[in-house]
Steps between C-alpha positions, in 0.01 A plus 500: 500500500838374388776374813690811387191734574442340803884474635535838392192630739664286754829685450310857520302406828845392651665820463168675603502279855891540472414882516298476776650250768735210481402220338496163664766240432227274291369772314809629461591169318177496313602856388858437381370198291275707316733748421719266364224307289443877374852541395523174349249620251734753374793254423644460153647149605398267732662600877870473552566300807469670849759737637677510133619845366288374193209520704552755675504696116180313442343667792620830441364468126165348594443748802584787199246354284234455730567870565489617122126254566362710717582824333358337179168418670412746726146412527574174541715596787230673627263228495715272655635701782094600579467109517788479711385749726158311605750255563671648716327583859603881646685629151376782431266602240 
């Protein structure tokens, strides 16, 4: 499984547990940096520094194309998110 597979199953258990309860401040971290390696695979240029309007646009455009991902690969999706979900104690089924 590729880090993108796996970051991407780590995203979809986040918002699962994210859905259910509040997540903890260290998960919570472990979360966000996931998300953002997930994004990251989406950019058409290497990232714009922090807090730039640049990057900001990068994040909007990579968040879009992750988005035009998923409804591209719908069984993908699928077989990701039913990963994520044994990941992810009390989500529901």
């Amino acid at each position: 499984m590729t880090r993108f597979m796996t970051d991407l199953i780590l995203y979809y258990a986040c918002a699962m547990a994210a859905e259910q309860a509040p997540v903890p401040g260290d998960e919570a971290m472990r979360c966000s940096l996931a998300y953002e390696r997930v994004k990251t695979h989406f950019y058409a240029a290497p990232p714009a520094p922090e807090g730039t309007p640049e990057r900001a646009r990068q994040s909007n455009a990579a968040f879009s194309a992750l988005r035009d991902w998923e409804a591209a690969n719908p069984g993908k999706v699928d077989d990701l998110t039913d990963i994520a979900r044994s990941w992810t104690v009390g989500a529901p089924a």
